[in-house]
C-alpha positions as CSV (number, residue, x, y, z in Angstrom):
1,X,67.4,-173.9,-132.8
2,X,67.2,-172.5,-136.5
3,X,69.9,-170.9,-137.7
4,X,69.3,-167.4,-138.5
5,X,70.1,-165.9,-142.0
6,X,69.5,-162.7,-144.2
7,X,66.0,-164.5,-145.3
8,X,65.0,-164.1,-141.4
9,X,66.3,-161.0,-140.6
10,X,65.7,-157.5,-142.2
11,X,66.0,-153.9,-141.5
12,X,64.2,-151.1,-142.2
13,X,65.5,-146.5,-141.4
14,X,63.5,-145.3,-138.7
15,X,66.0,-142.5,-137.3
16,X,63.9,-139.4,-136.3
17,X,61.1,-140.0,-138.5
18,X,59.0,-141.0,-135.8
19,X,58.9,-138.1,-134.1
20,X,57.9,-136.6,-137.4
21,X,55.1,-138.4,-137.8
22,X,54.1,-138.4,-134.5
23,X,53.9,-135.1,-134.9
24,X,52.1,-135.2,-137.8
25,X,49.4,-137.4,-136.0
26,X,49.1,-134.9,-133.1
27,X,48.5,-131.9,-135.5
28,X,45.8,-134.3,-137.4
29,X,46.9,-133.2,-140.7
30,X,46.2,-136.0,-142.2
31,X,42.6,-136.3,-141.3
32,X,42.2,-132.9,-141.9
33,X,43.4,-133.0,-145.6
34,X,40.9,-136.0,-146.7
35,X,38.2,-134.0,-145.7
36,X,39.2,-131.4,-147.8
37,X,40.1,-133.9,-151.4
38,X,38.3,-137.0,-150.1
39,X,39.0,-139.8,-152.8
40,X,37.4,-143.1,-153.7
41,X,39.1,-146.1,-152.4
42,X,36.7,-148.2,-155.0
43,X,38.5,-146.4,-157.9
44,X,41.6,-148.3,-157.0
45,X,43.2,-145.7,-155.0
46,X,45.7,-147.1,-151.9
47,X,46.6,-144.2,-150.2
48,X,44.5,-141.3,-149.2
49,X,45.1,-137.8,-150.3
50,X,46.5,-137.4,-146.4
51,X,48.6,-140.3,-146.2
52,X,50.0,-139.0,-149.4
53,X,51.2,-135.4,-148.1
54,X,52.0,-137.0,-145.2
55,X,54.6,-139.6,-147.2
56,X,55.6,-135.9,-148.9
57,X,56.6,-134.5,-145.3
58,X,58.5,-137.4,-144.2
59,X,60.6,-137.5,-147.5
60,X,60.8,-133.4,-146.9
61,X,62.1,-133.8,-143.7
62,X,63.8,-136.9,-143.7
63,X,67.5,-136.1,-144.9
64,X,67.8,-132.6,-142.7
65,X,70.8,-132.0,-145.6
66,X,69.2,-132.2,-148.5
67,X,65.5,-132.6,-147.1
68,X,63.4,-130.9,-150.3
69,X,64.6,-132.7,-153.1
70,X,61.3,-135.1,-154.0
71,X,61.2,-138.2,-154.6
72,X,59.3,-141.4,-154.1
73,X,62.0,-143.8,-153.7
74,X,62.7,-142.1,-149.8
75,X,60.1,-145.0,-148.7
76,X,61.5,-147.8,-149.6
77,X,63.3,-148.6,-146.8
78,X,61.3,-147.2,-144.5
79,X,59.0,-148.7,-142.0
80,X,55.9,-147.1,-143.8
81,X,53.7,-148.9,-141.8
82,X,54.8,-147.6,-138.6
83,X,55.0,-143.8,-140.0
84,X,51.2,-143.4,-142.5
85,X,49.4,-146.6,-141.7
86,X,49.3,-150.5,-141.8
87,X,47.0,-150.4,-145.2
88,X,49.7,-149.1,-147.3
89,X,53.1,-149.7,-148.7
90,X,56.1,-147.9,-150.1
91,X,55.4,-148.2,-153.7
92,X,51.7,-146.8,-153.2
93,X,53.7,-143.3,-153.5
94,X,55.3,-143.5,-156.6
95,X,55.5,-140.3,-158.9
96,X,51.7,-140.8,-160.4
97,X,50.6,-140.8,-156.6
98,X,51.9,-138.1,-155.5
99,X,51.7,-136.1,-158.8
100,X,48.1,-136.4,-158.8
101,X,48.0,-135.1,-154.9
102,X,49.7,-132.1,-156.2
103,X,47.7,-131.4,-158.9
104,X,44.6,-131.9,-155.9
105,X,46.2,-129.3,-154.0
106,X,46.5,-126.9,-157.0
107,X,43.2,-127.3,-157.9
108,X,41.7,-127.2,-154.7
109,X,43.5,-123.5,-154.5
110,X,47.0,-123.7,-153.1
111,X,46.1,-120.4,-150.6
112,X,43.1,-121.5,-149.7
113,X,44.3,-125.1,-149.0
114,X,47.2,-124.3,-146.6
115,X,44.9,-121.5,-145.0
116,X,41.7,-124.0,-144.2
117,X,44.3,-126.2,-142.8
118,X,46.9,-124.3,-141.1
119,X,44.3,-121.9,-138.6
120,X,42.3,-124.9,-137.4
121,X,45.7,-126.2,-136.4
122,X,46.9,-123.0,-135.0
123,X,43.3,-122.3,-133.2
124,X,43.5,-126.0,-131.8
125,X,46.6,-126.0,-130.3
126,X,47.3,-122.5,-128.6
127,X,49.7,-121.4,-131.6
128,X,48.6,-117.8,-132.7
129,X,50.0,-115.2,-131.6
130,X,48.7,-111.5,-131.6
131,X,51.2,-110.7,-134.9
132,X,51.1,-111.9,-137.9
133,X,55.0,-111.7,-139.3
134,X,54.7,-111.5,-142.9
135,X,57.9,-111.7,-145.7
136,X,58.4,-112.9,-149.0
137,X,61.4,-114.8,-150.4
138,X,62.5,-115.8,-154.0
139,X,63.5,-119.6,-154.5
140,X,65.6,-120.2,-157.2
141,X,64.9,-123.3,-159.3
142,X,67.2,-125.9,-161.0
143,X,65.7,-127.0,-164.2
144,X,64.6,-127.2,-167.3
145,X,61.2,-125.3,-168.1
146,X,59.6,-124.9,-171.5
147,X,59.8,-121.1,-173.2
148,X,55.6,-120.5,-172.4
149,X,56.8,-121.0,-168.8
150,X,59.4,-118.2,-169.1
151,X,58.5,-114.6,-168.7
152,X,60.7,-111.5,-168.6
153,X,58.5,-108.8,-168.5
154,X,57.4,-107.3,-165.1
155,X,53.7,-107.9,-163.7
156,X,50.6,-105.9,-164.2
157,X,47.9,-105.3,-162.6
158,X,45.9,-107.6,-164.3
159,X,47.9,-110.4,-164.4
160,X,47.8,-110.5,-160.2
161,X,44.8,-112.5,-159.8
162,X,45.5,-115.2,-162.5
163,X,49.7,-115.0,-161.1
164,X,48.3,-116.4,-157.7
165,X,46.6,-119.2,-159.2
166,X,49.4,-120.1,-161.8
167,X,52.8,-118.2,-160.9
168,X,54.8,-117.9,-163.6
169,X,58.7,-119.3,-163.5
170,X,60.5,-116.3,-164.5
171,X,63.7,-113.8,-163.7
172,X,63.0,-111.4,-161.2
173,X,65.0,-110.1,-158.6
174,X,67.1,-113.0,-156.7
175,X,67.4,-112.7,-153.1
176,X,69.3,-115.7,-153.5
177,X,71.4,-113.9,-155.8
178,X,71.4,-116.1,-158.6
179,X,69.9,-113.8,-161.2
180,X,71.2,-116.8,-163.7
181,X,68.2,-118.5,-162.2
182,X,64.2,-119.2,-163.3
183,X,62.8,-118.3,-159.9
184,X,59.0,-118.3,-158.1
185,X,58.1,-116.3,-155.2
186,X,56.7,-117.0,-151.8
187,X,54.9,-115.1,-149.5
188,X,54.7,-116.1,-146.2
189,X,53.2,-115.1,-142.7
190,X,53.8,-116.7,-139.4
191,X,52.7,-116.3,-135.9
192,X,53.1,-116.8,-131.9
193,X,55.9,-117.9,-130.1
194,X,56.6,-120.9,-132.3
195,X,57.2,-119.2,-135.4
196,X,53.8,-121.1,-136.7
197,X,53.4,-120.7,-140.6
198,X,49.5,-119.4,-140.5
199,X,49.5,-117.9,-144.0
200,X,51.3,-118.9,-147.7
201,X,51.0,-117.6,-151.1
202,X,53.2,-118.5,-154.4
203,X,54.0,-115.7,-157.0
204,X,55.2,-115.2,-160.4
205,X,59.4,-114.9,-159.9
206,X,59.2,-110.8,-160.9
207,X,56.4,-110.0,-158.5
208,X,57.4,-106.6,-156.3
209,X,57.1,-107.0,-152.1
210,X,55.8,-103.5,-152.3
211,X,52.7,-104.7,-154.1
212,X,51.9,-108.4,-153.0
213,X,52.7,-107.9,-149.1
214,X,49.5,-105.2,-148.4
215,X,47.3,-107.5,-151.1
216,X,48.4,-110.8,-149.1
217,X,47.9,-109.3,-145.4
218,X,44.3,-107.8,-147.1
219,X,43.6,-111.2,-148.3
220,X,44.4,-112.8,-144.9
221,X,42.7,-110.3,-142.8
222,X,39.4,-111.5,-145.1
223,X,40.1,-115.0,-144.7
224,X,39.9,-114.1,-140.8
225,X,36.8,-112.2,-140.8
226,X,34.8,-115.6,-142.0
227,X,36.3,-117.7,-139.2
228,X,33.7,-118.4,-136.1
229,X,37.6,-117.5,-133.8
230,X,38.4,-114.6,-135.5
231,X,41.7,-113.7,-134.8
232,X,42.7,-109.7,-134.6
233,X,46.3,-109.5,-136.0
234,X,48.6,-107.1,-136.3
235,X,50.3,-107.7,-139.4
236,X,54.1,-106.9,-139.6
237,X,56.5,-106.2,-141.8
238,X,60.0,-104.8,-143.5
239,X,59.8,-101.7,-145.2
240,X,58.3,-102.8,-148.4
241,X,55.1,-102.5,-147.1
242,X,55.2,-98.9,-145.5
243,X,54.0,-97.3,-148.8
244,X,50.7,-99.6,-149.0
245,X,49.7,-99.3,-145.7
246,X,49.8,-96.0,-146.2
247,X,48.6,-95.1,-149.2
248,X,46.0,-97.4,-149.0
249,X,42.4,-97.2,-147.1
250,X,42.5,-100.3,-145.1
251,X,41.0,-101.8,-142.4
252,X,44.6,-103.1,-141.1
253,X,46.7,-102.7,-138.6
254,X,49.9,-102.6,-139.0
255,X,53.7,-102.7,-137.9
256,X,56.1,-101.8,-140.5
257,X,59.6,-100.3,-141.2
258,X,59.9,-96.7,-142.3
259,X,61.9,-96.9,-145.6
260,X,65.0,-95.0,-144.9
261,X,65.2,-93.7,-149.0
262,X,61.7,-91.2,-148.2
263,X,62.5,-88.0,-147.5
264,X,61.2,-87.4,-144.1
265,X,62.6,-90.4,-142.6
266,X,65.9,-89.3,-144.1
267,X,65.8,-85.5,-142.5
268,X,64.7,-86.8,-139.0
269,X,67.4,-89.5,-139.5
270,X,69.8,-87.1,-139.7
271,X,69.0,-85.1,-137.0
272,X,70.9,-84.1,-133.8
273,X,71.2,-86.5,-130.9
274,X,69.8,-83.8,-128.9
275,X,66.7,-82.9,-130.7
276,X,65.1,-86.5,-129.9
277,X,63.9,-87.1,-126.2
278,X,65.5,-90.7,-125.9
279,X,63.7,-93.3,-123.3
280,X,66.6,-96.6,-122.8
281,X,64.4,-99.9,-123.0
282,X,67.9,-101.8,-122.4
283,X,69.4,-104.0,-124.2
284,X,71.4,-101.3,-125.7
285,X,68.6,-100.1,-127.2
286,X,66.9,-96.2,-126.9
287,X,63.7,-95.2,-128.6
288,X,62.0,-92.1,-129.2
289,X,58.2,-92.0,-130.3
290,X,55.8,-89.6,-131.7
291,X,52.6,-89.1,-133.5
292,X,53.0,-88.4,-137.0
293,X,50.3,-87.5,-139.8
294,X,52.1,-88.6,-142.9
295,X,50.1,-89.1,-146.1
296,X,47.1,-87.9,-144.3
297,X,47.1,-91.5,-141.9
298,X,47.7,-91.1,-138.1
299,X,50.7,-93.0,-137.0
300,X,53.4,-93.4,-134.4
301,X,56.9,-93.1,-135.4
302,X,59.4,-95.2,-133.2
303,X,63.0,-94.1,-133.9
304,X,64.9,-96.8,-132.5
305,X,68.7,-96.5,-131.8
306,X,70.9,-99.5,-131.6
307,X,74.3,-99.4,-129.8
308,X,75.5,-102.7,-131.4
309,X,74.2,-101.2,-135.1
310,X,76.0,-98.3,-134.4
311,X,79.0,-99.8,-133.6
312,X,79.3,-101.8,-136.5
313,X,77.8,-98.8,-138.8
314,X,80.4,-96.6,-137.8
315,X,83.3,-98.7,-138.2
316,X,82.1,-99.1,-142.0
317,X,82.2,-95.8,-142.0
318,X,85.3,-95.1,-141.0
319,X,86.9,-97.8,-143.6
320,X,84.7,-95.1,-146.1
321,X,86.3,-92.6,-145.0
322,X,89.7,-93.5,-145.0
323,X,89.0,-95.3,-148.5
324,X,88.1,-92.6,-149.8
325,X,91.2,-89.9,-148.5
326,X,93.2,-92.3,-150.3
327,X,91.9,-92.3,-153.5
328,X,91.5,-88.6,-153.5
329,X,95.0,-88.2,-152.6
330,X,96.1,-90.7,-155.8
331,X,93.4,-88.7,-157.8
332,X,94.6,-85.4,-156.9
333,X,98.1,-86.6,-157.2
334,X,97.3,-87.6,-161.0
335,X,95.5,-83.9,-161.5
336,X,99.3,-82.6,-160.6
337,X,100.3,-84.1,-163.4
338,X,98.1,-83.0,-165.9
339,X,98.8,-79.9,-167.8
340,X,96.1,-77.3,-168.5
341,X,96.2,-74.7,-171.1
342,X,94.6,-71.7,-169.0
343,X,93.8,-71.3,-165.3
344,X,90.1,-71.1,-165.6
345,X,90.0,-75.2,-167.2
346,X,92.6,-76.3,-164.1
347,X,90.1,-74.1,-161.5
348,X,86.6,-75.9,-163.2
349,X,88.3,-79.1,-162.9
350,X,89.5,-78.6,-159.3
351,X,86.0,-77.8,-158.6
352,X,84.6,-80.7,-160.0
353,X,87.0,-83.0,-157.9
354,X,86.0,-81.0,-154.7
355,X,82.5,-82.4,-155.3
356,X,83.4,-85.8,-155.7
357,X,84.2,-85.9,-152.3
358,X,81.6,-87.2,-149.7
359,X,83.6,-86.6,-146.1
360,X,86.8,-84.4,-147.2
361,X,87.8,-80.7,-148.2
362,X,90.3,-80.3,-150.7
363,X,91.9,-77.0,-150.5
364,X,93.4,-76.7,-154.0
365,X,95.4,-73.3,-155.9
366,X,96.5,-73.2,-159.2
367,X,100.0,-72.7,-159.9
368,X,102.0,-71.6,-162.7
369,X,104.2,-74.5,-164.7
370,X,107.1,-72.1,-166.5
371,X,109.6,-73.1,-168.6
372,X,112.9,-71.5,-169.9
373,X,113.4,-71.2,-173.8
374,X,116.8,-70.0,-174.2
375,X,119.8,-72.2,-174.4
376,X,122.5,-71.9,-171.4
377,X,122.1,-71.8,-167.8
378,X,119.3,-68.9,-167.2
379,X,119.8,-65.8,-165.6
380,X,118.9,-64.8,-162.1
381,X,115.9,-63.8,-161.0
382,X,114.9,-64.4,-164.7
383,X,111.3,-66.5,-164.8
384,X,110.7,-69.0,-167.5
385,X,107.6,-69.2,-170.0
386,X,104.4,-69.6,-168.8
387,X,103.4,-73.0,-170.9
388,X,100.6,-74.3,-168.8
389,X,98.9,-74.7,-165.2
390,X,98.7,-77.1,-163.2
391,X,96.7,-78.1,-159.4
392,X,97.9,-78.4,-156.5
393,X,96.4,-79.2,-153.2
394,X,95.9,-80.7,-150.1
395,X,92.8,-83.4,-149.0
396,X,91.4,-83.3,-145.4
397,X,88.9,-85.0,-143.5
398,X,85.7,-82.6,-143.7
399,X,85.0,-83.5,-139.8
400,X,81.2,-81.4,-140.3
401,X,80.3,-83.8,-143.4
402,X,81.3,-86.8,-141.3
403,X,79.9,-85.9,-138.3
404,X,76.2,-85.6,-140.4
405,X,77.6,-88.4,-142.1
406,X,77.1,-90.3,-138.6
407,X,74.3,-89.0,-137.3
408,X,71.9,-91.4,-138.9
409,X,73.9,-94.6,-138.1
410,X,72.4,-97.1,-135.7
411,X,69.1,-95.6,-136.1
412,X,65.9,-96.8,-137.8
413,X,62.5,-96.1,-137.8
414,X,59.5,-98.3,-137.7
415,X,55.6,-96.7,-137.7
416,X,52.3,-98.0,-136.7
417,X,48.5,-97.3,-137.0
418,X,47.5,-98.5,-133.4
419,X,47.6,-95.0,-131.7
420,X,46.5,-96.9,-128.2
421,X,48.9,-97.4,-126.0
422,X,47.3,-100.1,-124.3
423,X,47.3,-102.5,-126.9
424,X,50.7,-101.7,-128.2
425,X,52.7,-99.5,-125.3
426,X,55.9,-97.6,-127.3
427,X,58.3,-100.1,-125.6
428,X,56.5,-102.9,-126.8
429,X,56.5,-101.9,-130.8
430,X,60.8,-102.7,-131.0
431,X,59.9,-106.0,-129.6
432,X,56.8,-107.0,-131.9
433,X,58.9,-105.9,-134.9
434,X,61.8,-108.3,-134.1
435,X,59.4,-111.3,-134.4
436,X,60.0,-110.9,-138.4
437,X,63.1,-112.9,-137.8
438,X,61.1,-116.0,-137.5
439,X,59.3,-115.5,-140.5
440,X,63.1,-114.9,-142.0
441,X,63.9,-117.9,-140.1
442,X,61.5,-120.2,-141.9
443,X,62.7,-118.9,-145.2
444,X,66.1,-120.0,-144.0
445,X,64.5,-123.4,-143.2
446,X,63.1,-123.9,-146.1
447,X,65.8,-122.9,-148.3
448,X,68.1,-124.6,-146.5
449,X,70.1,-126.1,-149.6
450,X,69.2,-126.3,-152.9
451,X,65.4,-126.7,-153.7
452,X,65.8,-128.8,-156.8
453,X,63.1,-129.8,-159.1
454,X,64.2,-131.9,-161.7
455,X,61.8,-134.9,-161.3
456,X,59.1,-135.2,-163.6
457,X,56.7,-134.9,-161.2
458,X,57.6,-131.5,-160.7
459,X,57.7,-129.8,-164.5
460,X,54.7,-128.1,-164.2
461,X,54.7,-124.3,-162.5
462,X,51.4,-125.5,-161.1
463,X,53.0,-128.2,-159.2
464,X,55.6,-126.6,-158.1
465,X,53.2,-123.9,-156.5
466,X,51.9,-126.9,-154.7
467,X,55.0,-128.0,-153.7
468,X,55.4,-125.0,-152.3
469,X,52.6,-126.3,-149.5
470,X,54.5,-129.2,-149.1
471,X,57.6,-126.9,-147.9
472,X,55.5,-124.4,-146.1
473,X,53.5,-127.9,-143.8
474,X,57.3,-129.1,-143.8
475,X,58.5,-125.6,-141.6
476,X,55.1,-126.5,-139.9
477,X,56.2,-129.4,-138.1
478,X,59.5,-128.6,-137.9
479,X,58.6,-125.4,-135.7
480,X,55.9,-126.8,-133.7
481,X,58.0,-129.9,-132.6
482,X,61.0,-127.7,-132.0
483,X,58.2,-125.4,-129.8
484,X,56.5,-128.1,-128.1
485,X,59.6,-130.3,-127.3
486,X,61.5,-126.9,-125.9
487,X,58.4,-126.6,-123.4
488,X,58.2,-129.9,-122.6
489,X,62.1,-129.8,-121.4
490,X,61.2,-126.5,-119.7
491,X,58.1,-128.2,-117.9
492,X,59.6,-130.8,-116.7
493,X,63.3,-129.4,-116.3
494,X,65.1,-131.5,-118.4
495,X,67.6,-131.5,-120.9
496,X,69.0,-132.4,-124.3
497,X,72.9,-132.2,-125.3
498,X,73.8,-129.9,-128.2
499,X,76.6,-129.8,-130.7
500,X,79.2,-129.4,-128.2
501,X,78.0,-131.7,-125.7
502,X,76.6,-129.1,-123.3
503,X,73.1,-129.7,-121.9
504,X,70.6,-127.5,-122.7
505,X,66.5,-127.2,-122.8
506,X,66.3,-125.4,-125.8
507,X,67.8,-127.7,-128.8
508,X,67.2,-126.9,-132.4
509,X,65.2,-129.8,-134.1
510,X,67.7,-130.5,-136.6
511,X,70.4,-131.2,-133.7
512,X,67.9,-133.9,-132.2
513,X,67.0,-135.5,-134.9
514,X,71.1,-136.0,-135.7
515,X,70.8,-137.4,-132.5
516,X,68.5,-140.1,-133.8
517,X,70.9,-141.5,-136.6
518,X,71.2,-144.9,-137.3
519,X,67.6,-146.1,-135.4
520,X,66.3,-148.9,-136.9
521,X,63.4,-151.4,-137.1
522,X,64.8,-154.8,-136.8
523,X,62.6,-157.5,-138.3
524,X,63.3,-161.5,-137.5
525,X,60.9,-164.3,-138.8
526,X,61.1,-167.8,-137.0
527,X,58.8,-169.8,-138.4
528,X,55.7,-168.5,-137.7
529,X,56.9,-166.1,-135.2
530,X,57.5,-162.6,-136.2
531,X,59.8,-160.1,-134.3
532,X,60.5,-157.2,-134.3
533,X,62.8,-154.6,-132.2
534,X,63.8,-151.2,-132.7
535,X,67.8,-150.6,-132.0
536,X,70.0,-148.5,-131.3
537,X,67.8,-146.2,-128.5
538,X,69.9,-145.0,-125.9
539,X,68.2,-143.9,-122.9
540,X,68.5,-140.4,-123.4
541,X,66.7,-141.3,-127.1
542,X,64.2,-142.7,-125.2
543,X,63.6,-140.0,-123.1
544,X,63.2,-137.6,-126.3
545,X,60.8,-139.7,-127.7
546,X,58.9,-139.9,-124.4
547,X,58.3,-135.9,-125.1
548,X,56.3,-136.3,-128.0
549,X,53.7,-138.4,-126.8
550,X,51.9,-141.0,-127.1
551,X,51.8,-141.8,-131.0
552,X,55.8,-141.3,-130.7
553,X,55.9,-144.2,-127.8
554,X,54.0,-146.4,-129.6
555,X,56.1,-145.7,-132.9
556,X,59.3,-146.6,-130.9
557,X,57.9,-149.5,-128.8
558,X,58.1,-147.6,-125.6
559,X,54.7,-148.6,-124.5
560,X,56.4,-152.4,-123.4
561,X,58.0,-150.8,-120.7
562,X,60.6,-149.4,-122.7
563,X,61.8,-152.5,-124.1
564,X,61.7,-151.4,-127.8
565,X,60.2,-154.7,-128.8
566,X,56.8,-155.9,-130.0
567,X,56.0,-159.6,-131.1
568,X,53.9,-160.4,-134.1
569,X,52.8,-164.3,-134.4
């Protein structure tokens, strides 16, 4: 029998990767992208624009700590043929390779190259929903970029167009609040119960969510309207919108937040608990809804009271409060110290310190501060010389100014143009504007640590704005695995073990693919005789695996009767 060595035996990373890719496969993405930049094999070209993004989404969502940080080297111990396809190799994705796929991408029109891919997907497989959630997010960028890159001014008009195309690295306002920091912008929609990115849009790093959300939903609604399955959304979103929508003709309908700075929403806000004729949807929830003509569009206002927001809202209050009774006790204290030549300057100033105070009275007098001149012990019932005045007074919680003070806390208001009740019912409009937390959720995912771009690759804004696809396919996969495995468990009532051990049939994707750690493809060559196993599956792996179908058994040898082996000769 031959004796075995490091020349016969070799190893390759699999861990979760197969289930990425099998994903991948079942969402066709590949395919689906060379038909849209089909390239010329006969030019010398090894991997296909697909195979290319696809390499790009593995290395994206390959190390679930540090996933976004590019680079071509991921692959090289990596069963590559397993994961894109026996034709190519690692090094067929070096930094020209996939350079030149994102400067495809750009050209081809970022938007409209995530659109004409992501709605086939979604119309395919069941995954849009009636909403479409949409937010925008600023992603902070580590590097070094050259000064024509670098704007400071704030965006015009004009310059929207050509900003969508190219966006501009820039300082704008940092929701990651590193104002230090270059920064682009991304727009982002999703839909359905998977949180399914459907729509994506880069932006210069100063662009305003008041102007670019209304544009993007426009542009999307368009997009729809040439698609044979149009699909009717409701688009959703925070306050920032409220003013477009309505102050805009549009053909839209919408969900949005009433922005709690306008004047109306702050004077019904603040109004008794009586005046509103609550309805409790549970949950610790009550809403009350009318029909509103505001800026000459019909609406429905939903104010929305939540026990748990109020609970926490007043308890910040009352740290306010008390806050500020004891700096107006310290102030006050220091304004009995101060001297003041007449009593009409210590009554002005008195006055002004009453109206620095938010929830308190101050009931403050004047007094004399005398002095005696002449030498000796004085007289009785002899008064010294008036010299100055001085304040004195006494601070007390205003209980009318706090009570109004409360009133508005736990409440909200959110507004929409769909005035029939059977397509949105009032206890249904809470509900359909909570789904915004997935779209906040696949901000979160995709900022998930630092989005470095320091490889070469990436210095250009017009790659990075492609990259930005890259991110947006990576929450793809991500969120339709996470969906379809959940469903599956559901389905067929079984379950996975989280963090702490405990079973349970809805896992977060990142906890099973921990799970996966330290699966390999095992490699031995005896003679002629090539084998190879993949290790390190424990049954339970197995079972995972067996839930993402039939690309993901063949990637994990499961189709040998789960023996995890296959024999090349």
């Amino acid at each position: 029998m031959e004796t075995l060595t490091d020349k016969n035996i070799s190893g390759k990373v699999l861990d979760h990767l197969g289930l990425v890719a099998s994903t991948i496969d079942k969402l066709g993405i590949v395919g689906k992208i060379d038909a849209m930049l089909p390239i010329s094999v006969n030019k010398g070209a090894k991997a296909t624009m697909g195979q290319r993004v696809a390499a790009m989404l593995l290395n994206g969502l390959g190390f679930m700590d540090t996933r976004l940080y590019m680079f071509p080297e991921f692959l090289q111990n990596k069963p590559v043929d397993r994961l894109i396809g026996e034709s190519v190799k690692a090094e067929d994705f070096n930094d020209d390779a996939l350079g030149r796929c994102l400067d495809a991408i750009y050209e081809y029109g970022v938007n409209n190259f995530f659109s004409e891919l992501a709605f086939p997907i979604g119309l395919e497989h069941g995954l849009l929903g009636k909403n479409a959630n949409i937010d925008t997010s600023s992603l902070s960028l580590h590097g070094d970029y050259s000064k024509q890159d670098v704007i400071n001014e704030a965006i015009t008009q004009e310059e929207t167009k050509e900003s969508l195309k190219t966006p501009k690295i820039t300082y704008g306002f940092s929701k990651d609040h590193r104002p230090d920091l270059k920064q682009i912008v991304i727009n982002l929609a999703t839909t359905g119960a998977a949180g399914f990115p459907i729509w994506m849009e880069s932006h210069s790093g100063n662009a305003s969510d008041k102007k670019i959300l209304h544009e993007a939903a426009e542009r999307m609604q368009k997009f729809c309207s040439t698609l044979k399955q149009s699909p009717s959304f409701m688009y959703v979103a925070d306050s920032a919108m409220y003013s477009s929508c309505v102050n805009k003709s549009s053909e839209l309908t919408w969900l949005s937040r009433v922005p709690e700075q306008s004047n109306i929403s702050k004077d019904l806000l603040r109004q008794k608990d009586s005046n509103f004729c609550w309805t409790e949807i549970g949950k610790g929830y009550r809403i009350c809804v009318v029909e509103n003509k505001y800026k000459d569009v019909h609406q429905r206002w939903c104010i929305i009271f939540s026990e748990q927001a109020y609970k926490l809202e007043t308890e910040t209050l009352k740290r306010k409060v008390a806050k500020e009774k004891k700096v107006a006790n310290n102030n006050l204290s220091k304004l009995g110290h101060q001297k003041f030549a007449c009593e009409k300057d210590a009554k002005i100033v008195a006055k002004q310190f009453e109206k620095t105070l938010k929830y308190h009275a101050v009931k403050t007098t004047v007094e004399q501060i005398r002095k005696h001149i002449t030498k000796g012990r004085p007289k009785k019932g002899v008064k010294g010389k008036v010299i100055g005045y001085k304040i004195v007074g006494e601070v007390a919680n205003d209980f009318e100014k706090i009570e109004v003070a409360d009133r508005p806390k736990g409440r909200f208001i959110i507004a929409t143009n769909e005035l029939d009740q059977k397509v949105l019912p009032d206890v249904k409009m809470l509900e359909e504007y909570k789904e915004q937390s997935k779209t906040e959720s696949g901000f979160k995912f995709i900022k998930d640590d630092a989005f470095e771009v320091s490889s070469v690759f990436l210095k250009k804004p017009s790659r990075i704005s492609s990259l930005l696809v890259i991110m947006t396919l990576c929450l793809m996969i991500y969120s339709v695995a996470q969906y379809h495995l959940r469903q599956s468990l559901k389905k067929k009532d079984e379950f996975v073990p989280d963090q702490t051990g405990k079973d349970t049939k809805a896992p977060t994707l990142k906890r099973v693919f921990k799970l996966f750690n330290g699966v390999q493809v095992l490699t031995i060559k005896i003679g002629d005789t090539t084998q190879e196993l993949v290790i390190n599956l424990t049954a339970k792996l197995k079972q995972i695996v067996r839930h993402f179908g039939k690309k993901a058994i063949e990637i994990y040898n499961l189709n040998e009767g789960g023996s995890g082996d296959i024999t090349k000769c």
